[in-house]
C-alpha positions in Angstrom: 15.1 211.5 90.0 18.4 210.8 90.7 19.3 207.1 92.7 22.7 205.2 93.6 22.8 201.8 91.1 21.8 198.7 93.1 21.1 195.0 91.4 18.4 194.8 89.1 15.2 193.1 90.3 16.1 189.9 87.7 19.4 189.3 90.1 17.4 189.2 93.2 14.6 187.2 91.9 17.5 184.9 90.7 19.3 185.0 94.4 16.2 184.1 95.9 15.2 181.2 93.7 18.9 180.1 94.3 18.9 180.4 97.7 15.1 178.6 98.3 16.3 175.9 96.3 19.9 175.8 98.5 17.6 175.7 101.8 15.5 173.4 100.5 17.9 170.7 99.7 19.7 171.9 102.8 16.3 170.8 104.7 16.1 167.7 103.2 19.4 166.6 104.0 18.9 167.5 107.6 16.0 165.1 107.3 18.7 162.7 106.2 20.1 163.3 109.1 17.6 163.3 112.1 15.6 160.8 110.9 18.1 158.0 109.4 22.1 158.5 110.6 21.2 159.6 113.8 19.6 156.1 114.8 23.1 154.0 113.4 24.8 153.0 116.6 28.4 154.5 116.2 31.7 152.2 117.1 32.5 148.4 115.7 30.1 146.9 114.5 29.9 142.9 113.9 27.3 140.5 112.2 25.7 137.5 113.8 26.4 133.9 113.0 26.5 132.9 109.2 23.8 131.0 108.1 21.9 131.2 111.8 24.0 128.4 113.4 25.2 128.7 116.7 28.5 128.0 117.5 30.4 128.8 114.1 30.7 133.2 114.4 31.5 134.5 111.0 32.6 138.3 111.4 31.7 140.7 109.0 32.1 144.7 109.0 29.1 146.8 108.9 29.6 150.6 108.6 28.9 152.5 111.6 28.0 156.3 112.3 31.1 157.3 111.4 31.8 156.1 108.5 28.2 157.0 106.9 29.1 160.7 107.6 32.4 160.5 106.0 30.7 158.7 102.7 27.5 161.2 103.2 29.3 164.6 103.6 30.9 165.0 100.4 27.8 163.9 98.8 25.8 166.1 100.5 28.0 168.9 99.7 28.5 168.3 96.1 24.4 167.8 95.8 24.4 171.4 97.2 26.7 173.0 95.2 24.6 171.3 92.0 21.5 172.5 93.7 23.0 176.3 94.0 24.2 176.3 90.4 21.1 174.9 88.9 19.2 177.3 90.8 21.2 180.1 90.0 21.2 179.1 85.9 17.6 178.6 86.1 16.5 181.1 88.3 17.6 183.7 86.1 16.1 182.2 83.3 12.9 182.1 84.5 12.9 185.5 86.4 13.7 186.8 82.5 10.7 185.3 81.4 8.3 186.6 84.1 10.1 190.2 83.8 9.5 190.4 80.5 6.3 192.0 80.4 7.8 194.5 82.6 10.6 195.6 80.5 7.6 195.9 77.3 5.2 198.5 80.6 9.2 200.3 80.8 9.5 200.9 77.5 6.1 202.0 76.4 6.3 204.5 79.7 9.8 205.7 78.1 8.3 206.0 74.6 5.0 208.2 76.7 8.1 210.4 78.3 9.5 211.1 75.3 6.1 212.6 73.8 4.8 209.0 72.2 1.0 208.9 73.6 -0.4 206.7 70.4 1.8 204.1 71.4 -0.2 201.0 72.9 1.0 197.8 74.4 -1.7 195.6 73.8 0.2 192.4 75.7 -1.4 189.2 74.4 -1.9 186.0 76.5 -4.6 185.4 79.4 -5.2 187.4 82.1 -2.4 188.4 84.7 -1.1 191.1 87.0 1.2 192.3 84.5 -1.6 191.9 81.8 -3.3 193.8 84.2 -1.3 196.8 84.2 -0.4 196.5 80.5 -4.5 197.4 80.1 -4.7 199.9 83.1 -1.6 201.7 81.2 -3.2 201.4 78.0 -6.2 203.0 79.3 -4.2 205.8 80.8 -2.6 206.5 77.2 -6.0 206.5 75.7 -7.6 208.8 78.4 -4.0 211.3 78.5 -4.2 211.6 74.3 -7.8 212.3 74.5 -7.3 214.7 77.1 -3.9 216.2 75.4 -5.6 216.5 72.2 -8.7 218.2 73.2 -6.8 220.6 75.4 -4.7 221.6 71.6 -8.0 222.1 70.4 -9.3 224.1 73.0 -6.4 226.3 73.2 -6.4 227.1 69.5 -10.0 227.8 69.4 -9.8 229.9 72.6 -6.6 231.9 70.8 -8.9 232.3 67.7 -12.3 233.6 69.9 -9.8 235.9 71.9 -8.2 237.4 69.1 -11.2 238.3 67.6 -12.4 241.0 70.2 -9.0 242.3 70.2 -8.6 242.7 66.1 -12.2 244.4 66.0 -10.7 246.7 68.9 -7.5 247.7 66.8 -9.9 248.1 63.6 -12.1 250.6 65.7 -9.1 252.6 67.1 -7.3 252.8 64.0 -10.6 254.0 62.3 -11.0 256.2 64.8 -7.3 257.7 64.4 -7.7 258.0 60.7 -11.3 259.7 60.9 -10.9 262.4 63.8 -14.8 263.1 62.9 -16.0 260.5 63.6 -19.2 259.8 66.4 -17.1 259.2 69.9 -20.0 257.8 71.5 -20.7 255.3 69.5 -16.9 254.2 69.0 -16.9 254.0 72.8 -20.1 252.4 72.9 -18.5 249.4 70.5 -15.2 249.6 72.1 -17.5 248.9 75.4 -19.2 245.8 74.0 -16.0 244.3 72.1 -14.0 244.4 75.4 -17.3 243.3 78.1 -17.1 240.1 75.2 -13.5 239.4 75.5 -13.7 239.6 79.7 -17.1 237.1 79.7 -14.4 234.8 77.2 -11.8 234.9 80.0 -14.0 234.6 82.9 -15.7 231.8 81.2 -12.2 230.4 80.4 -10.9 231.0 83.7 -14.4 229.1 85.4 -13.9 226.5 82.9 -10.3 225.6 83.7 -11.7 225.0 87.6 -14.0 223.2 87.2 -11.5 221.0 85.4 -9.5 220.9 88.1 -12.3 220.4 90.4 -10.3 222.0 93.8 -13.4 223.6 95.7 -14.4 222.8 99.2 -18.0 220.7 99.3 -20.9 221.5 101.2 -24.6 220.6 101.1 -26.6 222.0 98.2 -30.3 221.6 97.1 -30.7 222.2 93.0 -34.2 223.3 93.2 -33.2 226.6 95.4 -30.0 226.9 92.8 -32.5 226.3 89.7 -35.4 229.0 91.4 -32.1 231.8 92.0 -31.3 231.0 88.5 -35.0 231.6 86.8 -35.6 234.8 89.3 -32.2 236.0 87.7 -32.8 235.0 83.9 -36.5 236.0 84.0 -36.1 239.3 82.4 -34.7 238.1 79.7 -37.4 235.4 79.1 -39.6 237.9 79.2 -38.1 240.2 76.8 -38.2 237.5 74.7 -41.5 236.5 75.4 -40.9 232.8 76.7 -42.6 231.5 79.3 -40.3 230.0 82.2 -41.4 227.1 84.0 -39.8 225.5 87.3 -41.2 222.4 88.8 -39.9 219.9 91.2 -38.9 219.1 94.7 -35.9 218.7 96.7 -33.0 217.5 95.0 -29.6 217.6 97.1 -26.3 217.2 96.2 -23.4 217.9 97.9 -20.6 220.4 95.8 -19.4 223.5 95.2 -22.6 225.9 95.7 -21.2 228.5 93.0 -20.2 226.0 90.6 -23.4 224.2 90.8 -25.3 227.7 90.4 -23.2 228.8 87.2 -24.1 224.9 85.9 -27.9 225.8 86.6 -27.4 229.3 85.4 -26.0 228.8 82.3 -28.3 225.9 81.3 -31.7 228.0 81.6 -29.8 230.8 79.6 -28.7 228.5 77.0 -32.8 227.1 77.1 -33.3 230.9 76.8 -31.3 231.8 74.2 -31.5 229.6 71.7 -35.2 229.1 71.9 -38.5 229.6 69.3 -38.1 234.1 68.3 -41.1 234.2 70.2 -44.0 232.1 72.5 -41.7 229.6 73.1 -40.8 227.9 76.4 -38.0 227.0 79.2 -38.9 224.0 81.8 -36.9 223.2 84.7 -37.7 220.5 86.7 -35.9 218.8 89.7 -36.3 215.5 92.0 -34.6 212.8 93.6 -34.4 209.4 92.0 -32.9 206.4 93.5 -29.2 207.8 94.8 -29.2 210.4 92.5 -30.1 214.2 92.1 -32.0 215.3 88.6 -32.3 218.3 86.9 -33.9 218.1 83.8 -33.7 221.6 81.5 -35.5 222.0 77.9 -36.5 224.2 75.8 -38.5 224.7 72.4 -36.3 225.6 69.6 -35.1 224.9 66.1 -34.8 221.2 65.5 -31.3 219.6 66.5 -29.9 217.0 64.3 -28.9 214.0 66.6 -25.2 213.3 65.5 -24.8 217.2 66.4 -25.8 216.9 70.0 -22.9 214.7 71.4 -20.6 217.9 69.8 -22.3 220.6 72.4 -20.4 220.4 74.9 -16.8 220.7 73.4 -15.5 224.1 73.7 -16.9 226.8 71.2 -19.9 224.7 70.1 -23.1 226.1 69.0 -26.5 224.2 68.5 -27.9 227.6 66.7 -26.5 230.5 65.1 -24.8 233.4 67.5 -27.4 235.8 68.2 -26.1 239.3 69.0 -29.6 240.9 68.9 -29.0 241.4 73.1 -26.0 241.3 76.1 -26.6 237.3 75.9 -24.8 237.0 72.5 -22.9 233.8 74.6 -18.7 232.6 73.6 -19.2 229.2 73.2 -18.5 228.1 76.3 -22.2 227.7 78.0 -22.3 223.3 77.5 -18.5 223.0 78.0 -19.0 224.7 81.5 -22.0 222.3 82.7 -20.2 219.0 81.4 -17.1 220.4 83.2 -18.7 221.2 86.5 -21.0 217.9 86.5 -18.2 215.8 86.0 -15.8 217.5 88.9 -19.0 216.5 90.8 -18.6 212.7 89.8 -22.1 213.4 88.0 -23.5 212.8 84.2 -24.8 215.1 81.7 -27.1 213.8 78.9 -28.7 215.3 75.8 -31.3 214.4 73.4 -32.4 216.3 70.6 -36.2 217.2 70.9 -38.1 215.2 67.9 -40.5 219.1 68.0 -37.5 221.0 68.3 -35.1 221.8 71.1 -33.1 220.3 73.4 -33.6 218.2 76.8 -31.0 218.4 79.1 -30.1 215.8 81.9 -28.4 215.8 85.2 -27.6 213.5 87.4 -25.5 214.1 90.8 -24.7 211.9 93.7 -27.8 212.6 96.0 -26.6 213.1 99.9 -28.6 211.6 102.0 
């Protein structure tokens, strides 16, 4: 942006030190003033009688009104001018030292323009306002790198998982060109499935990148209805599987995004579904209302989890298990970073804790309306 040049902030912290310290000693003389020269009689003034004894006047001068002004008006003025000079010298000394930290906060923001996010300021001495936004900035610069660094990665695993679909597409066609012979159902029939996987990728993509941006209009929402909707949808597919489905709990409202919320609960039974024992196993969903927050606990049986794995689930294109592709639920990776994304547009936290059986327990917690 564009503005006209005007003084820098250390000349008018120097022009006000210079002028307090002008109107102070400008206040003091007026002191002076009021409370000493203005009680001097003014005219000719004589002593009394030397020594005390009447009869013998010795005159003597004594300085009236008049002539204190005339002795006090160039010394008041010359005090002044040393007053405006000191202040002005000093003043912009010591607005230099109390800008300094500034000029460090403008040249770590310049160094951020130019692409620098690793860059810290790290200001040392005790605890200020400047030291204060020294650590707020820092803080930023952590929180943008993270952010800029796991958006890289996401956008080069996303590139990778979307150009798979489409090579496998281009292998199929091109095999199909080369071999007129070939079965056309079943070409279509791979086609069909390569290109249903690349439009879940971008719709999950797509759902992703809202709730990142977390622009939905709120409304009252109870998870047990969303978590009942969600098992009534997925049962079919716990039953092919043979797991048995499991959802307990009472009230538990929030206040959010009702579709968001439903594609949180959603994809967390799938995922209990999914990735569960081959066959027996179970999926429990449970909800309540603790303190000023509303739970939904998920979890499932399943192969065990080792625990420096877990915190990894829910970055983009993370699997606890190996891709199964035995059904329409073969999943793009995308399942955990969804939930973590939604709970935390909804101010909420997601935890996760390897099972010591097997499996995974899944936490949420959302700001319970009252």
């Amino acid at each position: 942006m564009k503005r006209r040049p005007g003084p820098s902030a250390r000349l008018r912290l120097t022009l006000s030190y210079a002028g307090f310290l002008l109107l102070a000693g400008a206040l003091l003389l007026a002191v002076v003033w009021v409370f000493l020269l203005r009680y001097v009689p003014d005219g000719a003034l004589m002593t009394g009688l030397e020594g005390g004894r009447p009869g013998a006047p010795l005159p003597r001068f004594a300085p009236n009104r008049t002539d204190l002004q005339r002795a006090f008006a160039p010394r008041a003025a010359q005090a002044l001018a040393f007053l405006l000079a000191f202040g002005l010298l000093g003043g912009w000394i010591l607005a230099g030292r109390m800008l300094a930290p500034l000029t460090q906060i403008t040249d770590a923001a310049r160094m951020t323009a130019d692409g620098s996010l690793s860059h810290r300021i790290r200001m040392k001495g005790r605890q200020d306002e400047f030291r204060e936004l020294s650590d707020a900035f820092d803080a930023m610069l952590e929180r943008l790198e993270s952010h800029v660094a796991e958006q890289q990665r996401f956008a080069a695993n996303a590139s990778h998982e979307l150009r798979t679909p489409l090579a496998i597409s281009r292998t199929l066609l091109d095999v199909a060109r080369k071999d007129p012979a070939r079965d056309r159902d079943e070409l279509i029939e791979r086609l069909h499935a390569v290109n249903q996987r690349a439009i879940d990728l971008t719709d999950a993509l797509l759902l992703l990148s809202r709730g990142d941006r977390a622009d939905f209009t709120r409304q009252d929402v109870d998870l047990s209805l969303l978590a009942e909707e969600a098992a009534e949808t997925l049962l079919p597919l716990a039953e092919q599987r043979r797991i048995t489905l499991d959802v307990t709990g009472g009230a538990a409202r929030t206040s959010g995004s009702a579709e968001l919320l439903l594609r949180m609960v959603t994809n967390l039974v799938q995922n209990a579904i999914v990735h569960n024992l081959p066959v027996g196993g179970t999926v429990t969903v449970h909800t309540e209302e603790h303190g000023d927050a509303s739970v939904l606990r998920v979890g499932n049986t399943g192969r065990r989890l080792p625990p420096e794995r877990v915190p990894a689930l829910t970055e983009p294109f993370q699997r606890g298990t190996e891709r199964v592709r035995t059904d329409g639920h073969a999943g793009v990776g995308l399942g955990l970073a969804i939930v973590h994304s939604v709970v935390r547009a909804h101010d909420g936290t997601l935890g996760l804790v390897a099972r010591p059986g097997g499996g995974l327990l899944v936490t949420v917690r959302l700001p319970r309306t009252p």
